[in-house]
N, C-alpha and C positions, 0 to 999 in steps of 0.2 A: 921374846920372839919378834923377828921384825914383821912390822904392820908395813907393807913395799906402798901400798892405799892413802894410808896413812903419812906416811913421809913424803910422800909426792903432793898432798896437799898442804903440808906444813909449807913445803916450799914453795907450792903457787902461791901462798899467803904473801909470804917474804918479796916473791917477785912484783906482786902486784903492789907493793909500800911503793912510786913511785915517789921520788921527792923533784918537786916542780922549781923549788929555788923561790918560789913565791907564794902569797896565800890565794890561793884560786877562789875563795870563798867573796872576795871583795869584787871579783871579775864576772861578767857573764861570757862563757868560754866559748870557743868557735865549736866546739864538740858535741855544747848540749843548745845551742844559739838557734838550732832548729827541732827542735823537739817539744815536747809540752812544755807550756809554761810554768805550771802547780809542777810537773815533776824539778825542773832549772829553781826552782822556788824552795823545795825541800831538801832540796840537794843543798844550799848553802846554807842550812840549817842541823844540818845532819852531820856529828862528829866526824862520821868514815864516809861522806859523801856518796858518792856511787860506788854499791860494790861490785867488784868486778869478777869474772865468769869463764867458763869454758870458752864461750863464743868470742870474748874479750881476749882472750891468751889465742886462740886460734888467730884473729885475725892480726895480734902481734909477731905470730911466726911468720903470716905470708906476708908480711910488709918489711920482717928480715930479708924473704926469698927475693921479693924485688930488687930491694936494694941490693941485695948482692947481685944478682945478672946484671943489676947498672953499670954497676960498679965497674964490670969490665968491657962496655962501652968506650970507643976513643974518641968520641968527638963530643961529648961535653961530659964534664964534671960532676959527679954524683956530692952533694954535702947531708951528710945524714945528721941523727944525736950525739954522733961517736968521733966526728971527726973536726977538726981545729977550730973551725969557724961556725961548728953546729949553733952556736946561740943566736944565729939570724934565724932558728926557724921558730925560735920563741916572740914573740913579740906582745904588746900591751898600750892600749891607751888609756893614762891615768884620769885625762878629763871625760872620755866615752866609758870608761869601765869596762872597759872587751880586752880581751886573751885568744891567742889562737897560738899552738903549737904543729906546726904542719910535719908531715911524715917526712919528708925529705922534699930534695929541691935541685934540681938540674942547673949548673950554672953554664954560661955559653963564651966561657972562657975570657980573655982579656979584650980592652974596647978595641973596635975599628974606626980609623976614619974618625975616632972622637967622639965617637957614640957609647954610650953607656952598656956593660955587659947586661944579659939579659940573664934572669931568672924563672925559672918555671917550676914554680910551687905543685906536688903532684900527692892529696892523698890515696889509700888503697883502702880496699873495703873487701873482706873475705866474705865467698856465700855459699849459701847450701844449694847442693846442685840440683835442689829440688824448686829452686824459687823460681817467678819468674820475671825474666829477663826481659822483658819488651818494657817492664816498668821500670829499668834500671835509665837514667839518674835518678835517686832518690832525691826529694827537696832538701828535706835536712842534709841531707850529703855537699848537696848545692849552697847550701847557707854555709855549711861550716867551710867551704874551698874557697867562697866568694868570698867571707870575713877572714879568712888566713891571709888570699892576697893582698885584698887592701888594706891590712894592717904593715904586712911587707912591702906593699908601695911606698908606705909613707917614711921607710929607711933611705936616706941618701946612698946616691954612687951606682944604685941599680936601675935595670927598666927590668918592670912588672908587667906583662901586658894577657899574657894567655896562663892557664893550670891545667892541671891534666886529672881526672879523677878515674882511678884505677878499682875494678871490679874481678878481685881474682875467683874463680872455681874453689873451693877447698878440699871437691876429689881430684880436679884435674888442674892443676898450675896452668897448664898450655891455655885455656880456655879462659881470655879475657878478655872483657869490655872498657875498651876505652874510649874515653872522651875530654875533649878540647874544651875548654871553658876559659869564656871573654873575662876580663876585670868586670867587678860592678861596683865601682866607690859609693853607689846610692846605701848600698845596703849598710854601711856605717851608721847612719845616718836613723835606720830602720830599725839596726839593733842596738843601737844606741838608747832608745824609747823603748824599747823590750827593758834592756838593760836595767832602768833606771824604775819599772814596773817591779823586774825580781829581785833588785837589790835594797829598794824603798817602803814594799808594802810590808807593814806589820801582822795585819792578817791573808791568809791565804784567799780567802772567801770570796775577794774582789777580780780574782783570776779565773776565767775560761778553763773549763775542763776541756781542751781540745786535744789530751789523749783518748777519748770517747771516739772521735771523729776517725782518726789516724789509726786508731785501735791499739795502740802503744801502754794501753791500760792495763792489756791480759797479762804485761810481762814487766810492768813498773813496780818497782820495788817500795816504789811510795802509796800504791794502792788503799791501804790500809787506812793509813794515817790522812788520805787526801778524802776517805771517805766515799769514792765513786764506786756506783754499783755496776760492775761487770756482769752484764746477761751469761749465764750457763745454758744451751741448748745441749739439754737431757739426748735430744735427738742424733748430737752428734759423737760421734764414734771413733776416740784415737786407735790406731793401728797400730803395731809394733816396731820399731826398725830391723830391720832383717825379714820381715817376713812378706810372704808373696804380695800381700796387696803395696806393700813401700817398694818392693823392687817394680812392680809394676809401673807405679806412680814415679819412678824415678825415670823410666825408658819413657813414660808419657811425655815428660816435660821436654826431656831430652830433644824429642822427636819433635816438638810443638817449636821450640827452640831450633832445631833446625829449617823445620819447616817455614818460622817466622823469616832467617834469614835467605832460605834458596829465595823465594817471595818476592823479597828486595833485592838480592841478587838477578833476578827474571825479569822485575819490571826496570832495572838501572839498566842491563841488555838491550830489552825491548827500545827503548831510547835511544837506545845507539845505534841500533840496528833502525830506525824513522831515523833518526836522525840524517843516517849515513846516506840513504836513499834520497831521502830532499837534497843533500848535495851534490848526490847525481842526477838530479834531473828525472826518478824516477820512479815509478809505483811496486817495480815487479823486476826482479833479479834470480837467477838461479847460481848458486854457489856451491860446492862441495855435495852434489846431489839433492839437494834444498833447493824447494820455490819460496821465496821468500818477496811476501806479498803484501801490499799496503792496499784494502778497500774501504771506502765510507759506508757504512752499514744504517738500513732503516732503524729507529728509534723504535723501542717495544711498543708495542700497543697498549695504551691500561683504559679503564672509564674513568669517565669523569666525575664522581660522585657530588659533586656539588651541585655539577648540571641536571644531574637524574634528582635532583631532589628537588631545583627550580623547578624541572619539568612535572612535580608532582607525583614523581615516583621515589616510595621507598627504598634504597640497595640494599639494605640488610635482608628483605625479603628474598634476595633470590641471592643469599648465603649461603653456603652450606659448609660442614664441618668435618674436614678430614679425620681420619684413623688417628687413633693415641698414637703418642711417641712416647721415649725416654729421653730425659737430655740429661748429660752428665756436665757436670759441673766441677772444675777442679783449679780452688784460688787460694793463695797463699792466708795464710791466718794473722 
């Protein structure tokens, strides 16, 4: 009887056999070069290294979908895994001990004027459209894009100078964050001495638990064996997916996400609109049925409390304590 459950995951097994062309065990990788230490630590210890996951396959599809819409771009070159010269996106330094395999890379066609063509290293990072968004760049994101470029700097024949790090939606494709990221050759340098911490110590024990910090613990697969004790609060309460309170929590964010952005959309306006006015010479304009008005406003009033306390008077005394609230609280885990 066919198990359709079953055979779907024999083959995510199969797809996830990745053969890198090298032993990643010897490298500290751009992928895990920001994340826990003790985790990059048991990882090259560990015959099947990181296992990999729903979330891992997902975010392999939408880095397919990218690169396909690139792909038919005409004004620079998309070079993925797949295509002739894909092996510039692998790269390695035997004396630092760093690996970085980047998702693809934008090339900017042939030189001008004698200038070296330019490359723009670009990873993608799939998300739940429940997270939030005002904390995206992620730092490990930042670590593994900064040590891709600078390993690809240091190929001849190219300029390296900017990355692009891509944050797809995984209900809504259309819905991405992107960001422009400088070169930082420092960080070579930085992981370099990581590097040489996770590939050198014999015991674990001399390493920082800084998935404690990052909270990267609830969901490390090295948990166990690293021995760190993960608080369980009894108090709190998973939900279902599908059910009222996640589709709630999913329009919450939504909205918060929006809201974040009209915000900054308002106050980037607002500046233009001051702006515009000082170039004319003016405080106060009317436009399209709009008074559009620039005043300097008195400064709130508050006390002084330090002087009421020189003066001999306590302020807590003449505190008083408003009505209970509720504040809801709603942060990624």
């Amino acid at each position: 009887m066919l198990d359709l459950k079953n055979e779907i995951a024999k083959g995510a097994r199969r797809l996830d056999k990745t053969e890198w062309g090298f032993d990643r065990s010897k490298y500290l990788n751009a992928s895990e070069a920001g994340r826990c230490i003790r985790a990059a630590w048991f990882s090259k210890r560990t015959a099947d290294n990181y296992e990999s996951n729903g979330y891992a396959r997902r975010g392999h599809y939408v880095e397919r979908y990218v690169a396909d819409v690139l792909s038919h771009s005409n004004e620079w070159r998309l070079i993925t895994h797949e295509s002739p010269d894909g092996n510039i996106l692998s790269n390695r330094d035997e004396e630092l001990h760093l690996s970085s395999t980047l998702d693809m890379v934008l090339h900017g066609g042939p030189p001008l004027n004698g200038t070296r063509p330019h490359l723009h290293p670009i990873e993608v990072k799939s998300f739940d459209p429940r997270s939030n968004t005002s904390r995206f760049p992620k730092q490990a994101h930042l670590d593994q894009l900064h040590l891709g470029m600078a390993l690809l700097y240091g190929r001849g024949g190219f300029t390296v100078d900017t990355g692009h790090l891509l944050y797809v939606n995984a209900s809504d494709f259309d819905d991405i964050h992107a960001f422009k990221i400088d070169l930082d050759l420092k960080i070579l340098d930085r992981m370099a001495s990581r590097a040489k911490r996770v590939l050198g110590m014999k015991k674990v024990d001399a390493l920082d638990r800084e998935g404690v910090k990052t909270k990267e613990c609830r969901t490390c697969p090295f948990k166990e064996q690293c021995g760190v004790d993960v608080p369980d609060d009894a108090t709190t309460k998973r939900a279902n997916r599908g059910s009222g309170l996640h589709d709630a929590l999913v329009d919450y964010n939504a909205a918060k996400t929006a809201a974040e952005q009209a915000d900054t959309a308002k106050t980037d306006a607002s500046e233009r609109i001051k702006a515009e006015l000082r170039k004319r010479g003016t405080s106060e304009v009317t436009i399209d049925g709009y008074l559009i008005k620039i005043e300097e406003m008195k400064g709130r009033s508050t006390l002084d409390r330090k002087a009421l306390t020189a003066a001999g008077i306590d302020p807590t005394k003449f505190e008083k304590t408003g009505k209970p609230f509720e504040r809801l609280t709603v942060a990624p885990q």
